[in-house]
N, C-alpha and C positions, 0 to 999 in steps of 0.2 A: 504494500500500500504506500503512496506516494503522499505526504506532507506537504500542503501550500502554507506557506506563509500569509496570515492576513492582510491583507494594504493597508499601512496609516492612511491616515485624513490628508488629501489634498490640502495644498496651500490655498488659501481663501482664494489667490489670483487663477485659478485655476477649477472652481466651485462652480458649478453653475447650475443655479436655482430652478432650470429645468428638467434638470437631470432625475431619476429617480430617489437618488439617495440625499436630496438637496432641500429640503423642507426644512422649514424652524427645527422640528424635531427632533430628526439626523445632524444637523448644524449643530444643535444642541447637544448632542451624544457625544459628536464627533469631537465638539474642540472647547466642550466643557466653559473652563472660568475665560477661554478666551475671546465667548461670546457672552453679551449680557441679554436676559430674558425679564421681559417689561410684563409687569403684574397689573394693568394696569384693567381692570375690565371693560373691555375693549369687543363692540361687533364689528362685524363687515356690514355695509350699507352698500358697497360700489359693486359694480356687476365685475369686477377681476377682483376673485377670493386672495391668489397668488400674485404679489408682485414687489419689486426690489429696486432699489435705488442707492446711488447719494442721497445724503440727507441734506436738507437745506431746511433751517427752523425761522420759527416766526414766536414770538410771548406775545399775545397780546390779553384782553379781560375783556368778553363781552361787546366788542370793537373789529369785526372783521376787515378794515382798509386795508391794511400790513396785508392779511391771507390775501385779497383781492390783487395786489401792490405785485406781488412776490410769485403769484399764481399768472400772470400777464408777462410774465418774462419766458423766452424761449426756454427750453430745456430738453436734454437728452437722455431722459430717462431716470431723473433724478423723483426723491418723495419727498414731500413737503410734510415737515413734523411741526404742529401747532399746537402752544401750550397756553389754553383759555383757563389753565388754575384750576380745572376739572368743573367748571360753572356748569350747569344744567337751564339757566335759566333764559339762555337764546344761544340760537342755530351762530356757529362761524362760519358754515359750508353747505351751500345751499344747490339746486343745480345750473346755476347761471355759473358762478364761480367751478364749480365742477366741469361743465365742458370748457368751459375758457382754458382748464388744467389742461382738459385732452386734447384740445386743438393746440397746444405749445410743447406739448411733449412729453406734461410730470407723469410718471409712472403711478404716482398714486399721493393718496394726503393721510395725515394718520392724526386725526384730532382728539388732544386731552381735551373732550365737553364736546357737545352737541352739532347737529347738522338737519336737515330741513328737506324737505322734497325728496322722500326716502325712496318713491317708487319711482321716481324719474333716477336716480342717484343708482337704482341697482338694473337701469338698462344700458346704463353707462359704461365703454371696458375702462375703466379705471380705480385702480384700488383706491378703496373709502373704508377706514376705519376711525371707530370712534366710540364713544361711552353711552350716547343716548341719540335720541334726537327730541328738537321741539322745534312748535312750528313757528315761533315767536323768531325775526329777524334782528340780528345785532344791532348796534349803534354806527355810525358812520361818523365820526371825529379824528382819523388818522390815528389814533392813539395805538402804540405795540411799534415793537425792536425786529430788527431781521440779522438771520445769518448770526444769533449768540448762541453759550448752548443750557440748554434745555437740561430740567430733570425732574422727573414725574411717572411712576408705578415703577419706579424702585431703579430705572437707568436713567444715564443722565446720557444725551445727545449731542453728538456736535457734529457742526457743519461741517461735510466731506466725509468721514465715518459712515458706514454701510449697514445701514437696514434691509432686513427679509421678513415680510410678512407672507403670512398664510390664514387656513382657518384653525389653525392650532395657536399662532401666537404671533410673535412680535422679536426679534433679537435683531441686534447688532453687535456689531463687530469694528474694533478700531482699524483693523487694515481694509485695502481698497481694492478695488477690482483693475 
C-alpha cells in the first residue's frame, strides 16, 4: 500500500474562492488564527451568497452619503465593509445604492446595521450582507470617514486586507491576492 502525503494549505495568493475546498469554512480549517472569523450576526440579502474582495470600509451612524460616496467609485472587484455601530434603526443600503455597487464593479457590501428593498437586493448578483433590514431610509448630511479601519463582531478590518464571505460566515485574512 502506497502512502500520500496530505497537501498543506495553499498560500492565500494562490486560494481561490471558487474552488471546492475554498469556503469560509475550509479557509477556516485550513489556516486557523491566520484568518479572523466575524461573529457578527450577519444575513445574506444580495442574490450572490458567495463573494470576495479587497476590503474598502466606510464608519458612518445612520448617514448613508460616505456608502453612496464610496459605492460611485469604479472598482474591480473589491467589498465594501460598512460600520453603522450595529444601528437597527435605518437602512444604509438600499437598492439604488446596490446597483450603483454593480454597475462599478464592488463585488459585494457587508453592512454592520440594516438595509432596505430586501427583494429587489436579492435579485441583484451582488453580495449583500448585513444584521437586519428596515424600511426606514438614512439621513443625508455627509456625515462618516472612508478607507479607516473598522472593528465590529469580534474582527477588526482594514483597507486592502481580504474578505471571503459565504453562507457560512465572514473571514478575513491580512494577506492579498
Amino acid at each position: 500500500m502506497t502512502a500520500y502525503a496530505e497537501p498543506g494549505p495553499l498560500p492565500f495568493s494562490q486560494v481561490r474562492f471558487d474552488q471546492a475546498l475554498s469556503g469560509t469554512c475550509d479557509l477556516a480549517d485550513l489556516y486557523g488564527d491566520d484568518v479572523r472569523s466575524c461573529d457578527a450576526p450577519m444575513r445574506d440579502f444580495g442574490g450572490r451568497a458567495r463573494f470576495r474582495g479587497p476590503i474598502r470600509t466606510v464608519r458612518c451612524y445612520e448617514d448613508n452619503s460616505s456608502v453612496r460616496a464610496a459605492l460611485s467609485n469604479r472598482s474591480d472587484g473589491e467589498v465594501l465593509v460598512v460600520d453603522g455601530a450595529g444601528s437597527l434603526h435605518v437602512a444604509l443600503l438600499g437598492d439604488m445604492i446596490a446597483e450603483l455597487a454593480l454597475s462599478n464593479g464592488w463585488s459585494g457590501v457587508i453592512v454592520n446595521g440594516c438595509v432596505r428593498d430586501v427583494r429587489q437586493l436579492a435579485a441583484l448578483d451582488l453580495g449583500v450582507k448585513a444584521i437586519g433590514s428596515n424600511p426606514r431610509k438614512s439621513r443625508k448630511e455627509g456625515v462618516g470617514v472612508v478607507d479607516v479601519t473598522l472593528n465590529f463582531g469580534g474582527v477588526v478590518f482594514k483597507p486592502g486586507e481580504h474578505v471571503y464571505a459565504d453562507e457560512d460566515g465572514i473571514v478575513v485574512t491580512a494577506n492579498r491576492e
